[in-house]
Legacy VTK file of the C-alpha trace (Angstrom):
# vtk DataFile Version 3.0
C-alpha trace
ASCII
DATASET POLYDATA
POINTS 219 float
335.862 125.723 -33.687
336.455 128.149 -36.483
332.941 129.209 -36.993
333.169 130.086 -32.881
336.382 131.610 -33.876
334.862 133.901 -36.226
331.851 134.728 -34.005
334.887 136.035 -31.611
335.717 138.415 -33.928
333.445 140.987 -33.095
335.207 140.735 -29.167
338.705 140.727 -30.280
337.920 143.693 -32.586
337.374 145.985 -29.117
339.636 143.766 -27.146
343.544 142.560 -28.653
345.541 141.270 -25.372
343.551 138.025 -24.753
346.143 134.967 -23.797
346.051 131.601 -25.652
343.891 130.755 -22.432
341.363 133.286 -22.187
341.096 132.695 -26.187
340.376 129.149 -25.514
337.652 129.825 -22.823
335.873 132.690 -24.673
335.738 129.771 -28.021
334.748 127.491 -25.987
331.520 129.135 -24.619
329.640 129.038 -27.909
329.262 125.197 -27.816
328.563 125.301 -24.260
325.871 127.673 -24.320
324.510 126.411 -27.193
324.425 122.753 -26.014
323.064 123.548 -22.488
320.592 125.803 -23.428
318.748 122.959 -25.924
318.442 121.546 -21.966
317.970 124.168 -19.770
316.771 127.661 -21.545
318.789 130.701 -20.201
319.430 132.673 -23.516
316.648 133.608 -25.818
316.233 131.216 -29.101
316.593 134.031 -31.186
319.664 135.619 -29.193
321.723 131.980 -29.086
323.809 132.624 -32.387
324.420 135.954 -31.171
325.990 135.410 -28.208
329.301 136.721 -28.171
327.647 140.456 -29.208
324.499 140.619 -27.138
325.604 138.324 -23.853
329.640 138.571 -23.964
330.443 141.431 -25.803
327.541 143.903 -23.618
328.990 141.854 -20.205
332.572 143.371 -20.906
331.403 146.644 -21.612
332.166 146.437 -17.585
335.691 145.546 -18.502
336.323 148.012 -21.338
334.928 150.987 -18.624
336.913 149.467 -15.110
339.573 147.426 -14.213
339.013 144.665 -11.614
342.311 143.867 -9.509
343.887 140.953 -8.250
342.523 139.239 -5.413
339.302 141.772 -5.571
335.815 139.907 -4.808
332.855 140.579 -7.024
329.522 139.421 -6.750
327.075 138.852 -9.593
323.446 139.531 -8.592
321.441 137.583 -10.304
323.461 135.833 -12.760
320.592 134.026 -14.645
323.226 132.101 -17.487
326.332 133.697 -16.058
325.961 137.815 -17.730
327.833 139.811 -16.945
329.775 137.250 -14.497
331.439 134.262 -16.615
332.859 136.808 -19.519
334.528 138.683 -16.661
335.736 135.853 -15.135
337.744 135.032 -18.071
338.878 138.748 -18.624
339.722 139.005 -15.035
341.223 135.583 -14.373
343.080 136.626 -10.586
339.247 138.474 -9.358
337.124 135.753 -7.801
333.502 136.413 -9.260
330.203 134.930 -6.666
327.981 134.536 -9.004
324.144 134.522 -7.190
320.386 133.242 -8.771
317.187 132.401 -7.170
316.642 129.751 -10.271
319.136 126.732 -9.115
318.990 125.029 -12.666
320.567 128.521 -14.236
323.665 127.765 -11.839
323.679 123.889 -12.945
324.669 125.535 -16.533
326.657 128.095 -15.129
328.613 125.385 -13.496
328.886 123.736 -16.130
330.064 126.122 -18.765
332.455 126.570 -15.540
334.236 123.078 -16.179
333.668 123.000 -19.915
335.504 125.986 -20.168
338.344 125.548 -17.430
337.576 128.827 -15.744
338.399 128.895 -11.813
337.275 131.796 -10.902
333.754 131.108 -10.083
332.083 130.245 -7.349
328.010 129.798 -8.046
325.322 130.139 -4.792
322.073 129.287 -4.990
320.011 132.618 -3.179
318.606 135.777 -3.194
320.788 138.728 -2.899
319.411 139.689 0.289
319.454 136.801 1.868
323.655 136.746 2.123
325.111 136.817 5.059
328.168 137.452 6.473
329.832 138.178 3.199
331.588 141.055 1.772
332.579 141.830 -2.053
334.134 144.880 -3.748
331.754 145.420 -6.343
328.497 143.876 -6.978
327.962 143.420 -10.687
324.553 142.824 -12.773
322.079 142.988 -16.174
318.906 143.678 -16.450
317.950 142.189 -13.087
315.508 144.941 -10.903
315.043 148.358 -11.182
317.969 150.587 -9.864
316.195 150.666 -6.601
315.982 147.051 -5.368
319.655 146.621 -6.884
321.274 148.846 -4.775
318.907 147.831 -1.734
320.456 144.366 -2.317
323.805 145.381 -2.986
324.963 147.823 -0.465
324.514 145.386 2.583
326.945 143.076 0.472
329.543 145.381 0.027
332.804 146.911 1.337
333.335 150.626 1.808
336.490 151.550 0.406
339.110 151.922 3.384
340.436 155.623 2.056
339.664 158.171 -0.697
342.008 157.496 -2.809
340.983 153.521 -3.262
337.502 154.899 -4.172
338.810 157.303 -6.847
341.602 154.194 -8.278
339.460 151.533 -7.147
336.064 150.550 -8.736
333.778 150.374 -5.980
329.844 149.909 -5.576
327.112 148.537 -7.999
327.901 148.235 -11.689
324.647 147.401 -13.738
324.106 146.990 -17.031
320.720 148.807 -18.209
318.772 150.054 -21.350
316.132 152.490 -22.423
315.210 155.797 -20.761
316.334 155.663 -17.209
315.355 158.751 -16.030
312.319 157.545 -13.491
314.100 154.778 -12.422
316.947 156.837 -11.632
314.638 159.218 -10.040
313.109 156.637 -7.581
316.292 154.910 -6.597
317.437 157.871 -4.792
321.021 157.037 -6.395
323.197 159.655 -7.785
324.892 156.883 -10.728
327.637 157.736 -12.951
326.493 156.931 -16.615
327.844 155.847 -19.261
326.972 155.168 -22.916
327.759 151.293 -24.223
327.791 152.887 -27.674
330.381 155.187 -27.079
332.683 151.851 -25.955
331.129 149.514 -28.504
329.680 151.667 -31.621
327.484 148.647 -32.856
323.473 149.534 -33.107
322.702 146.960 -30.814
324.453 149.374 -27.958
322.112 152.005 -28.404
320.375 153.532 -25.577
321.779 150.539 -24.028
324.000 152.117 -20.197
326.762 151.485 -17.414
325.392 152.744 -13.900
328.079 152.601 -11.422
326.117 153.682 -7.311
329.565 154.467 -5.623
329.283 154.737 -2.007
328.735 158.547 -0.735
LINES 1 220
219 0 1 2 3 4 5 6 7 8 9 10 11 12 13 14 15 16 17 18 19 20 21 22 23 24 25 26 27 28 29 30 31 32 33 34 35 36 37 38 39 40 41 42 43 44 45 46 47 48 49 50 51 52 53 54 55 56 57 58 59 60 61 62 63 64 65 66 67 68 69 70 71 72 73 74 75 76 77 78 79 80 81 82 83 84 85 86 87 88 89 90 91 92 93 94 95 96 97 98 99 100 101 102 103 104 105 106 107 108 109 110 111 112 113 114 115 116 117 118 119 120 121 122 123 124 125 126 127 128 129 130 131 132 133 134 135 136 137 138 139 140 141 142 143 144 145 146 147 148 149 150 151 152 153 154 155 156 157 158 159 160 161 162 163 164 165 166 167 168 169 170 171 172 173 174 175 176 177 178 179 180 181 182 183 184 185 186 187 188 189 190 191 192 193 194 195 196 197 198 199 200 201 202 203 204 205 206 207 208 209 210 211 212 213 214 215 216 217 218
């Protein structure tokens, strides 16, 4: 517990309003992760003891840049271990977070690191993004899944137009990915007009250079 205590450290350093709960679930995910992925690999080897700066740390760079409301619905596209979805969840314990993979035994840990961690947010669903149907979410959410392209091909059936202006301009609305490198040509060929910003400029650490928040807001 207090070596996954000081591994928090570098989240609580950017974040200092966690609850006794949310403290409890972010410590807890260490051992989880750790034990699951010895059964079911879904974090690099070499990334495992670095987990709370390169999987939880880079998730909320979503939470440090928008704030999820109450009762909002946001789906994950695929979630692989639960990045960006499962660190949200706990920062955003009233938004109910669908998290989606095509790989079933990367939801078996997800659901697991679900109980292990008490976190009732989460609802897991075995699929491919575009084969939803009949649901609608606020904001789809998502790392290093596709190109920009496919992402927002896959998203934008999925979600809601805002109902007025002024929830798009209060409200965070659209696709929010998590990318690195040089997007330009990606950009390009999605046909997407993203807002972009900087993880380093949240999170000054070297491992958030040239590492990006795209938000596709509806037109």
């Amino acid at each position: 517990m207090e070596e996954a205590s000081k591994s928090l450290e570098i989240v609580r350093g950017y974040f200092a309003d966690f609850t006794p709960l949310q403290l409890q679930q972010l410590t807890a995910l260490e051992g989880l992760y750790k034990e699951w992925n010895t059964k079911i690999n879904v974090i690099s080897r070499k990334d495992i003891d670095s987990l709370y700066e390169k999987h939880v740390l880079h998730s909320l760079a979503i939470a440090a840049a928008f704030d999820f409301q109450p009762g909002m619905e946001v789906i994950d596209i695929g979630t692989g271990g639960g990045f960006p979805g499962v660190p949200l969840a706990i920062f955003f314990p009233e938004t109910r977070f669908h998290l989606v993979d095509s790989i079933g035994k990367k939801l078996k840990v997800i659901e697991a690191v679900k109980e292990g961690a008490g976190i009732s947010n989460i609802t897991t669903q075995h699929s491919r993004a575009e084969e939803i149907k009949n649901r609608k979410f606020h904001v789809a959410v998502s790392r290093a899944v596709a190109p920009l392209k496919e992402l927002w091909t896959w998203a934008h059936p999925l979600l809601r137009k805002p109902s007025t202006k002024s929830d798009a301009d209060i409200l965070p609305n659209g696709l929010i990915c998590l990318k690195g490198g040089d997007l330009s040509a990606e950009i390009s060929e999605s046909g997407t007009r993203p807002k972009i910003m900087e993880i380093y400029d949240l999170f000054p650490l070297d491992y958030f250079r040239e590492k990006y928040l795209l938000q596709v807001s509806f037109p």
